[in-house]
RONUMI-897319 format. One record per residue: x, y, z of N, C-alpha, C in turn; residue number from 1. Coordinates in Angstrom, 3 decimals, m for minus. Each point is the difference from the previous one (the first is absolute). Example, Ala and Ser with C-alpha at 12.3 -4.5 7.8 and 13.67 -1.06 7.14 Angstrom:
% residues 2
((13.190 m5.690 7.800) (m0.890 1.190 0.000) (0.900 1.200 0.000) 1)
((m0.350 1.050 m0.720) (0.820 1.190 0.060) (m0.770 1.090 0.730) 2)
***
This chain:
% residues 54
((m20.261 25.237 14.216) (0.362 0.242 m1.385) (1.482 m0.291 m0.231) 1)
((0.875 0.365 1.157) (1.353 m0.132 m0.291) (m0.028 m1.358 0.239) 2)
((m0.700 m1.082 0.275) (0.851 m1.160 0.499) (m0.557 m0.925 m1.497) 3)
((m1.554 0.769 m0.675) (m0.291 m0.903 m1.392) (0.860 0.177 m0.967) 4)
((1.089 1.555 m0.112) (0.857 0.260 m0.624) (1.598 m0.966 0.144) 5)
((m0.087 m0.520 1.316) (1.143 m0.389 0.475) (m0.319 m1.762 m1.042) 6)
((m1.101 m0.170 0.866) (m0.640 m1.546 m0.288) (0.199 m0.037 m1.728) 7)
((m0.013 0.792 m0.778) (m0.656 0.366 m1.448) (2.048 m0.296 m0.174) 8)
((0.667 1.080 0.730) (1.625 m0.183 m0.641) (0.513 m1.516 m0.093) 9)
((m0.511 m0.711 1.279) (0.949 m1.515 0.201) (m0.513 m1.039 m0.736) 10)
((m1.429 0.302 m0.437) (m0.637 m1.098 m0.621) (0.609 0.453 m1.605) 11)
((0.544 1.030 0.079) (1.214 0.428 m1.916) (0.584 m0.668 0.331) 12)
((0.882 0.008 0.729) (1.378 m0.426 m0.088) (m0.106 m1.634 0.162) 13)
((m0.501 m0.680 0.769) (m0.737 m1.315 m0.287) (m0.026 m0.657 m1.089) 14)
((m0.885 1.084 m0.786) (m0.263 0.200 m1.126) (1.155 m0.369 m1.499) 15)
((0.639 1.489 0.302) (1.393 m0.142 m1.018) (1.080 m0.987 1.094) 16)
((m0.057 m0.356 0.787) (0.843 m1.872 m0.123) (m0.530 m1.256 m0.539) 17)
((m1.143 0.697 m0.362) (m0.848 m1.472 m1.083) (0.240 0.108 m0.919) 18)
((0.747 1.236 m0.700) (0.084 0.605 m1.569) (1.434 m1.414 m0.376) 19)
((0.678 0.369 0.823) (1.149 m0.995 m0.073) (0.500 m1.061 m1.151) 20)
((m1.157 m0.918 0.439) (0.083 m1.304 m0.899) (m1.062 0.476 m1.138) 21)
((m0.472 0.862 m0.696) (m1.028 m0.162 m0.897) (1.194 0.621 m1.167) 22)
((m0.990 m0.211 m1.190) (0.314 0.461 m1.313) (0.106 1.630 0.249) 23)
((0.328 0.323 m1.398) (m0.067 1.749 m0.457) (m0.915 0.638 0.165) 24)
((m0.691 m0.551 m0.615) (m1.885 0.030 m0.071) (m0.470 0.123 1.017) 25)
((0.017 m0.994 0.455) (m0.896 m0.363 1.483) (0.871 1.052 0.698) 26)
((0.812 0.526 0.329) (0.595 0.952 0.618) (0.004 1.491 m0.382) 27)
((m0.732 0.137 m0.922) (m0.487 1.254 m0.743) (m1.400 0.112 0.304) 28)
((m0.503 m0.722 0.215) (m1.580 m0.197 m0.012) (0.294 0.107 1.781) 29)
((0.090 m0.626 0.446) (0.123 0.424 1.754) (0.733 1.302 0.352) 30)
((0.664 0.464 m0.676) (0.609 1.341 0.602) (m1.128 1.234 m0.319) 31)
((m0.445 m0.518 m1.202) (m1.040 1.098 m0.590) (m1.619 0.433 1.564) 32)
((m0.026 m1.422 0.461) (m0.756 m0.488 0.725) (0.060 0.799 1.302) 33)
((1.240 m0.282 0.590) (0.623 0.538 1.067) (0.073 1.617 0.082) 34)
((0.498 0.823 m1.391) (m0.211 1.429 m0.184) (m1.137 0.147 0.309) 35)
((m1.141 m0.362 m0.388) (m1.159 m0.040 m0.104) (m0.493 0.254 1.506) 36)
((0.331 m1.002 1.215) (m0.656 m0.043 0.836) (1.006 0.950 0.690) 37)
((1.144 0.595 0.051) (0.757 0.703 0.515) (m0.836 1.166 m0.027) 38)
((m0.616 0.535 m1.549) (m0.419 1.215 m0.386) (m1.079 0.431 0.545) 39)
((m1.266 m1.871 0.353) (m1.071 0.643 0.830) (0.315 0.414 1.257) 40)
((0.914 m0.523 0.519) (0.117 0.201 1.571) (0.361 1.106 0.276) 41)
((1.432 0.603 m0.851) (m0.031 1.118 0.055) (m0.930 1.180 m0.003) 42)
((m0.983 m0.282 m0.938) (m1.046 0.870 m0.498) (m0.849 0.069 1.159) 43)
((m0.388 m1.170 0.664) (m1.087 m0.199 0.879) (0.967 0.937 1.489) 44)
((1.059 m0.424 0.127) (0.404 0.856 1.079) (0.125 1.816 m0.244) 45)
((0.501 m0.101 m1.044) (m0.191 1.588 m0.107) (m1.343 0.408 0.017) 46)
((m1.021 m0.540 m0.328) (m1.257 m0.080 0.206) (m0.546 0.878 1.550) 47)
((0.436 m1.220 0.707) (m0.476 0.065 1.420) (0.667 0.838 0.428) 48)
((1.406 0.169 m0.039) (0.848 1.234 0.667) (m0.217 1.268 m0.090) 49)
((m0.282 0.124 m1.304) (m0.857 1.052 m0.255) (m1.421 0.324 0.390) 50)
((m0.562 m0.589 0.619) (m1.466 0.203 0.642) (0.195 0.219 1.394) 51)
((0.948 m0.724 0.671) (0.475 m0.306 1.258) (0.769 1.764 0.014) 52)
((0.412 0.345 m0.554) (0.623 1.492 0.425) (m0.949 0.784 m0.244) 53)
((m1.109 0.044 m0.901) (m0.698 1.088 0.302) (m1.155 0.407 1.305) 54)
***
């Protein structure tokens, strides 16, 4: 779980160095994107961590 979380951080940052060359837009629309998948992962790990301690 920690290493899909790890895998999940570098493929962002990857990510926002592609933001770079794009428009406003297009860089609003990918960040929105990126929160997005930040929020499942998060969610999904608190998920499991929480099952894993009880």
């Amino acid at each position: 779980m920690l290493l899909r979380l790890a895998y999940l951080g570098v493929t962002n940052v990857f990510a926002l160095l592609r933001l770079l060359p794009m428009s406003d837009h297009g860089k609003d629309a990918e960040i929105l994107a990126l929160r997005h998948q930040i929020g499942v992962a998060l969610a999904e790990y608190r998920l499991h961590a929480g099952q894993a301690a009880c």
